[in-house]
N, C-alpha and C positions, 0 to 999 in steps of 0.2 A: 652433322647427323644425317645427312644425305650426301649417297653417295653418285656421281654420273661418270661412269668409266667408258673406255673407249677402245677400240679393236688398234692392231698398227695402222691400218688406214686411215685413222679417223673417225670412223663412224661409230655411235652411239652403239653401246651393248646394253642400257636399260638405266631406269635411275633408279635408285635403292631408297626409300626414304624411313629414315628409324625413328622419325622423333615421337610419334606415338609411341612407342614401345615403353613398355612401363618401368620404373625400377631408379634408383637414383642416379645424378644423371653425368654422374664421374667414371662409376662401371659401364653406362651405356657408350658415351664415349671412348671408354679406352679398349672396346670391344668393336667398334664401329671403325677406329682407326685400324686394328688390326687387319679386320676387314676387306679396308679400301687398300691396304699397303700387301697384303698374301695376292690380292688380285692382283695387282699393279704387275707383280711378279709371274705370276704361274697363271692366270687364268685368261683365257682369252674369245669366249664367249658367251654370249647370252645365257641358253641355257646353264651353264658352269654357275653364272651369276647368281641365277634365279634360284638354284638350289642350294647354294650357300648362305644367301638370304635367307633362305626360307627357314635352314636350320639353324640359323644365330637369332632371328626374331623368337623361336622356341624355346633355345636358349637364356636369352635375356628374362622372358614371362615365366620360366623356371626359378632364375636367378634370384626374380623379384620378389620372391614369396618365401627366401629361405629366414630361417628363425634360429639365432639373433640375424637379421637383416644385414649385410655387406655393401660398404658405400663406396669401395671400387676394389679392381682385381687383387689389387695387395693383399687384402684380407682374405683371401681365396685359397684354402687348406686343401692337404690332400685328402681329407674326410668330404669335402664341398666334392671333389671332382669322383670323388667312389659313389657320390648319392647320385650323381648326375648319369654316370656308368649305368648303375642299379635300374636307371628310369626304362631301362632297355631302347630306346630312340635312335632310330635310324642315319639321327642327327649327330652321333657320337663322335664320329672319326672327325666329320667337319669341325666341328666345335673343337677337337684336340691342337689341330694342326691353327688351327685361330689365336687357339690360348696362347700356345711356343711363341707366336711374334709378340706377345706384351713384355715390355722390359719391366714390368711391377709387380710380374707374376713372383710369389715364393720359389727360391731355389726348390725348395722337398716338392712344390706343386708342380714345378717344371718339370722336373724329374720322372714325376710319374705321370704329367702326361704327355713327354714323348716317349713315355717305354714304348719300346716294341709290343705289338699285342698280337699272339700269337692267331695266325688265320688259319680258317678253314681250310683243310685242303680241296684246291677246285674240284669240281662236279665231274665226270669223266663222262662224256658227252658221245653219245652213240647219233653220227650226224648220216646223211640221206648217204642213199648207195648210189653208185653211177646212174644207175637208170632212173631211180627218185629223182636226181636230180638232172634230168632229160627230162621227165614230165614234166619239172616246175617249170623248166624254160619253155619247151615246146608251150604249154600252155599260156605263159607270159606273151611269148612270141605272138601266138593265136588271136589274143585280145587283144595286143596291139594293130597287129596288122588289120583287122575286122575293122578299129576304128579310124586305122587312117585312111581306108578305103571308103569310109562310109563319108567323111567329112571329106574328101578329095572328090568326090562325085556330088557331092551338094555343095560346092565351091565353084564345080565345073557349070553347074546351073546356076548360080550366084551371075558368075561372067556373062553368062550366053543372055540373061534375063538382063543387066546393065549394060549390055551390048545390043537390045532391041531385038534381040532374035525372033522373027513372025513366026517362023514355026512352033514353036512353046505349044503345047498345047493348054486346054484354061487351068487344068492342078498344076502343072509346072508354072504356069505362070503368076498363079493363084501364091504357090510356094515359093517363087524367084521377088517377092516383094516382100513377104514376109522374110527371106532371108536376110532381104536389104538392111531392111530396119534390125533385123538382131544384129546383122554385122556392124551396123553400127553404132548402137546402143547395149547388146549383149541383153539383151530382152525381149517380150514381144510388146506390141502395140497397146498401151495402157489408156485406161479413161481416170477423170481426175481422182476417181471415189476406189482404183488399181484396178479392178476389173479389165478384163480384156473385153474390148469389142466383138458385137456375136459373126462379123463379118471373117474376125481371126477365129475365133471359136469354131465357127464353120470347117477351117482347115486344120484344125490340128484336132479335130474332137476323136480322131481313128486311135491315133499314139499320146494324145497329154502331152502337157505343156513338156515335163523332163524328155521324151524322149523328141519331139520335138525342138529344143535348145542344143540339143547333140546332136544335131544335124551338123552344126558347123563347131560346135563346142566338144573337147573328150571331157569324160564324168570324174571322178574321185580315184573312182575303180580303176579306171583305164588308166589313169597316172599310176596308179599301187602296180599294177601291172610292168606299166613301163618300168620303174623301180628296181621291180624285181628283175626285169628281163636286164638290164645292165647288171645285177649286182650279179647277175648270173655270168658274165662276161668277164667282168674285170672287179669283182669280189669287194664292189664302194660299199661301206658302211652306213648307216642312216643319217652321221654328224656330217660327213660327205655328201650326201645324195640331198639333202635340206636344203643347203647352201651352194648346189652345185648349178654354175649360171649356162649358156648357150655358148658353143665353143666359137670363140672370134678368132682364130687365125689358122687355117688349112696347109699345114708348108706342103710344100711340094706339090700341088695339084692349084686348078685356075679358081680364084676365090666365086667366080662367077658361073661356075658350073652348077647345074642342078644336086647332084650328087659330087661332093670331095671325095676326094681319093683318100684324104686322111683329116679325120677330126682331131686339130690339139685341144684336151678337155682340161684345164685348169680345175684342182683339187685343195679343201682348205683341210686339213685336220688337228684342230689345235693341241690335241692332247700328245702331238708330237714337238711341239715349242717351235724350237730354231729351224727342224726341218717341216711344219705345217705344212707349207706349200710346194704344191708340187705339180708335175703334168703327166697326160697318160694321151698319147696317138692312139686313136682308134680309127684302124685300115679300112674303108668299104670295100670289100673283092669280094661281094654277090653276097646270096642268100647263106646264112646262117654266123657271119662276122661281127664283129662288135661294132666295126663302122658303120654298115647296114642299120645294125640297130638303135644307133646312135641318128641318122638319118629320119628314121619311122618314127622316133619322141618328135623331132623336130617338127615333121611334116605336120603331125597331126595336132600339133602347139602352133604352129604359124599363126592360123588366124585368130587363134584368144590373144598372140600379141599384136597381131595386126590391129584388131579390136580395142584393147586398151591403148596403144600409141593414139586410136582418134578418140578415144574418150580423154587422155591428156594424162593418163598415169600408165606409161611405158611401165614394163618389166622386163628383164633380162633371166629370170629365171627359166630352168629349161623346166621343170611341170608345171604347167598351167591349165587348170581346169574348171569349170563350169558349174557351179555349184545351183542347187534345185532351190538353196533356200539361202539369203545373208548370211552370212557369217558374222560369228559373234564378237565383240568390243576386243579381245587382240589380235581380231582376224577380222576386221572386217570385208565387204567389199563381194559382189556377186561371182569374182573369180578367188580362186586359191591356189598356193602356188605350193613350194616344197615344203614350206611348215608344215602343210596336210597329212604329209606321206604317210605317218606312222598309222592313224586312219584308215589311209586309202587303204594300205598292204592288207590290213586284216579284216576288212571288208571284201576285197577281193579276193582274200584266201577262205573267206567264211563262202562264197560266190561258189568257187571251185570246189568243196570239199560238198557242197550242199547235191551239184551234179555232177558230181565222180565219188564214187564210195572209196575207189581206192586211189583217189589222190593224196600225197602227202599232208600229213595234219603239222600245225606249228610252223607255217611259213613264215619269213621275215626275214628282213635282210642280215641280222643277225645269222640266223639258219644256213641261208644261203652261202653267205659270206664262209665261213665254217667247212661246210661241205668243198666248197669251191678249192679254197686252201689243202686243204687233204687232198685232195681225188686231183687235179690239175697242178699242185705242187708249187713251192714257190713263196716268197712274201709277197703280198701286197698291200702296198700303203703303210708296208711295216717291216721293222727288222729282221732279219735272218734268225735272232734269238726271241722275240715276240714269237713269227711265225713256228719255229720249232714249242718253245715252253705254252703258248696258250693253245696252239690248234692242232700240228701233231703229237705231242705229248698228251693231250687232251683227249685225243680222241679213241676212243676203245678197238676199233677197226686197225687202226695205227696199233695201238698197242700191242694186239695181238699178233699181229706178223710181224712185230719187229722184233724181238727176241732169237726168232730164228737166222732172220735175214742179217741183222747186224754181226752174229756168231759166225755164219756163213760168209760173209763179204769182208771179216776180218782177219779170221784164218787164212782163207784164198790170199790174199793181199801179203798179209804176214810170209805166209809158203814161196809166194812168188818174188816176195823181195829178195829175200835170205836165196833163194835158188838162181835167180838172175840177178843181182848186182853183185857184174863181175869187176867194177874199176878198182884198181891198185890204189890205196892209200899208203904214201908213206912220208910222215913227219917225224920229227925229232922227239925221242921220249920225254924230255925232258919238258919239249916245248920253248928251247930257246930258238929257234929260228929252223930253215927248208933247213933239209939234210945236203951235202953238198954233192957234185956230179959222180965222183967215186963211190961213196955210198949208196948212192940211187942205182946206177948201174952194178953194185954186188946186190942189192937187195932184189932189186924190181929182174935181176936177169937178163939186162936188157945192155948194149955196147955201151963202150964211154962216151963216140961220139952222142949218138942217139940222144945219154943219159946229158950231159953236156947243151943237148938242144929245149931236152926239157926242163932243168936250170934256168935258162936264159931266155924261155920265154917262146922259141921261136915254132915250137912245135905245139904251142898253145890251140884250145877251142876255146869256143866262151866259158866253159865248164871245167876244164882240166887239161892234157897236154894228148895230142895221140904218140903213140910211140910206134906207129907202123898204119899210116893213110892211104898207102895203096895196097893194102891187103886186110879189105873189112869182113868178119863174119855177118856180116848184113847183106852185103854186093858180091852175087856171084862172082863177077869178075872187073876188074878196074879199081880204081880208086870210090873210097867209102862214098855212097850218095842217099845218107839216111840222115832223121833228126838227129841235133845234137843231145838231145833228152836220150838217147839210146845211148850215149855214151858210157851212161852208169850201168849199161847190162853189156859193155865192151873189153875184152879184155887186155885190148889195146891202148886203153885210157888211164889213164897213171892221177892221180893226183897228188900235189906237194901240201905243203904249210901254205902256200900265199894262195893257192887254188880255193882255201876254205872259203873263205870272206863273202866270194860270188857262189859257190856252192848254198853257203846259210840266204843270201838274199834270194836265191834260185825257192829253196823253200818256202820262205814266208808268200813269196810273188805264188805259189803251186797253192799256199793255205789261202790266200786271196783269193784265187780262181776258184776255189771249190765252194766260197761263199756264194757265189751267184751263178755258178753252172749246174742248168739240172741235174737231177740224178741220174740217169740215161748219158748223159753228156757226161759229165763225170767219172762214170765205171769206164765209158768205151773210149773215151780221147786221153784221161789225165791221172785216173786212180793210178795202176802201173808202174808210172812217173815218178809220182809223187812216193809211193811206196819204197822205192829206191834208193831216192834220195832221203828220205827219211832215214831207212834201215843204215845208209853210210854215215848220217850224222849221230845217230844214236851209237855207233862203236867207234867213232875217231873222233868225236868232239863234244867234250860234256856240254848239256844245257849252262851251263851258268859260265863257261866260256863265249858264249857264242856274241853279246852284247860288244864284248870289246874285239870281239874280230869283224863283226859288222860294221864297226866305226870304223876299218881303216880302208874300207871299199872307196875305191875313185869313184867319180861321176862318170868316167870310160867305159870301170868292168860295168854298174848300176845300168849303163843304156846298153849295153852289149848282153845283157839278160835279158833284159828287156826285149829288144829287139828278138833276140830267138823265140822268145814266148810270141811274137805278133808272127811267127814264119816268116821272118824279112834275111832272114841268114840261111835259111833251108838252100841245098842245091835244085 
């Protein structure tokens, strides 16, 4: 009846304990196994934990009260799971996917609770416009850099005050002792009854104790800030940015340099399973980069960890922040770290909107993250088909200009196929095998010998055969010295039967490319291309061919594609 699960590393994600839960104690059990066996599987932390908890103990206290009373899930009808539906709770979905792992559930009750259950269609989401979201960062930016500046200067007085410095004069030095002791208790000077002594009183009585402690500590806010200013960067979500530690390995640049040249940031997200983890370089090359920014959390986090290493509870978390009052029993401790965030961010965006009327309202890394994806393009931290189905499909701004632009960029492409792919296709109608050198040379127009070389191979590209290389419509004059991808608008380029196999591989390698190259990069280097070779496969090779001619590609032709795709074969 208690459950203590554990991440792949090891470490503890919470203990679950059910034995209070009311109800008899065969159902509680064969709900409690389900439980520990759906995590074991799919779940991989804490929070996931705690909410699934929370909606099976609901469940159970439901369970317990039905009339005639049920003494385990066997007796659990499809009328039990319609009342439970009816309750309208939050808990619904959880509780369904719990029930599918009991092997005692009724077939009729299985059945109807893993129907499909028809969803909402999402919310269609009107997210910042480029310049909204210029303000959110510049502003993020703002309040980070204000704080690293402010604790870098009373760091610098920390030293010069433990360095004997005569010159001090008495508030500086008055403050260079007081910061001693916070620096090394994260406190000020206490008497046994807490009160501060009036000797500290004396110096902090201008600013209070809070903004005093931020001399060398950043606040909640300034973390929310930091937050935001990464997610503005590189579009980290909140399960990321919680969990996200201090980047330990710099490649490429001197680990001992003040500023890296590049932060490797280590990233967890579990609702991606197998691919969780993963890594993002962030470059510092000056003001307004993500390494930069990556840099300015650091600095201004240094000494809360300097701090707790001498109090003897290290963190590794990269926000660490200074809190005005303890923190409560699952947070204890006078700093707080990325648990906070969600807090901080909307504390700090409640900060901004209070003194800018027309700041963005609804900040959050959510928001952000959204905006970011749209306007900057791209997945991050997520699939090409996540990226398109929840955030430009989602978004209203996208919506509306795509209708046009996709009409637009389909025709053009469609026109330009059809009118520039010039390569000669010709195979056997029948499809039993290449046509032989006579026939190629009456069809294609072209000599016997010529036809004879393209037979046999020797007048091959990666892509098809030329039937005349020193005289290209591409090269004024001399022999052809353009890509082999232009071969398809050539009307020098003959293809056979055995030509197809690396033609079709030629495609799917063009449908790879297009997943990861931006849009920009895609119209101007490979849309064209790709067009081409499309338009030839679509008239000389039905789709439902194409599988078994792809099986008889060597690993020759496969790297000789290859390779022209990386420009290793260009002249």
């Amino acid at each position: 009846m208690i459950v203590r699960p554990v991440n792949q590393g090891g470490l503890s994600l919470g203990v679950y304990n059910f034995t209070d839960a009311p109800g008899p104690e065969q159902m509680k059990r064969e709900l409690v196994a389900a439980f520990a066996a759906r995590g074991l599987r799919h779940w991989g932390s804490e929070d996931t934990y705690h909410t699934r908890a929370k909606g099976l103990k609901t469940f159970i206290a439901w369970a317990a009260e039905l009339d005639p009373p049920i003494a385990s899930m066997a007796q659990f009808t499809v009328s039990h799971w319609k009342q439970w539906r009816l309750t309208g709770g939050v808990d619904r979905a959880t509780v369904g996917v719990l029930l599918g792992e009991i092997g005692a559930l009724p077939e009729a009750t299985r059945a109807a609770v893993t129907a499909r259950i028809r969803r909402k269609k999402p919310a269609i989401k009107t997210g910042y416009s480029r310049a909204e979201l210029k303000a959110i960062r510049s502003a993020a930016a703002k309040t980070v850099r204000t704080a690293r500046l402010r604790i870098a200067d009373n760091v610098t007085l920390l030293e010069r005050w433990r360095a004997g410095a005569a010159d001090l004069e008495d508030e500086d030095a008055r403050w260079g002792e007081l910061l001693d002791h916070m620096a090394r208790t994260a406190d000020a000077p206490r008497l046994p009854c807490g009160q501060m002594p009036d000797r500290v009183k004396k110096v902090i009585v201008k600013e209070g104790f809070g903004r005093a402690i931020s001399r060398l500590f950043p606040t909640p806010t300034e973390m929310g800030a930091a937050a935001i200013l990464l997610a503005c960067h590189e579009a980290w979500n909140m399960s990321v940015l919680e969990k996200m530690e201090i980047p330990t390995y710099w490649p490429n640049a001197d680990q001992n340099a003040d500023e890296p040249a590049v932060h490797h940031v280590a990233t967890d997200k579990p609702r991606r399973r197998g691919r969780r983890h993963n890594t993002n370089n962030l470059v510092n090359v000056g003001e307004g980069s993500a390494g930069q920014a990556m840099q300015q959390v650091l600095d201004m986090s240094a000494q809360a960890r300097a701090t707790l290493d001498q109090l003897g509870t290290p963190s590794m978390s990269l926000f660490l922040s200074r809190r005005i009052t303890p923190g409560a029993a699952k947070d204890p401790g006078l700093f707080t770290d990325g648990r906070g965030l969600d807090w901080a961010i909307r504390a700090w965006a409640r900060q901004q909107e209070a003194g800018d009327p027309d700041f963005p309202t609804g900040v959050a890394t959510s928001t952000v993250r959204h905006a970011v994806q749209v306007i900057h393009g791209g997945p991050r931290n997520n699939t090409e088909t996540v990226h398109r189905d929840a955030y430009l499909m989602q978004d209203q701004g996208v919506r509306d200009d795509a209708a046009d632009i996709v009409a637009e960029a389909l025709s053009a492409a469609v026109a330009q196929a059809r009118a520039q792919v010039q390569m000669r296709v010709i195979v056997e109608d029948d499809g039993s095998g290449d046509p032989d050198a006579q026939e190629i040379a009456e069809r294609a127009g072209i000599g016997t010998e010529t036809a004879q070389g393209v037979v046999s191979g020797l007048l091959d590209t990666p892509v098809a055969a030329c039937t005349d290389f020193e005289h290209s419509p591409f090269t004024a004059s001399g022999p052809c010295s353009v890509s082999f991808l232009l071969c398809f608008a050539c009307p020098n380029a003959l293809a056979t039967g055995r030509h197809l196999p690396r033609i079709i591989y030629l495609h799917r390698a063009l449908e790879a490319q297009r997943s990861v190259a931006s849009a920009s990069a895609w119209l101007q280097d490979w849309a064209a291309h790709h067009a081409r070779v499309a338009d030839l496969l679509d008239t000389h090779c039905p789709v439902d061919a194409r599988p078994a001619l792809l099986a008889t590609l060597s690993d020759h032709d496969r790297n000789l594609v290859d390779r022209m795709l990386e420009r290793r074969l260009d002249p």
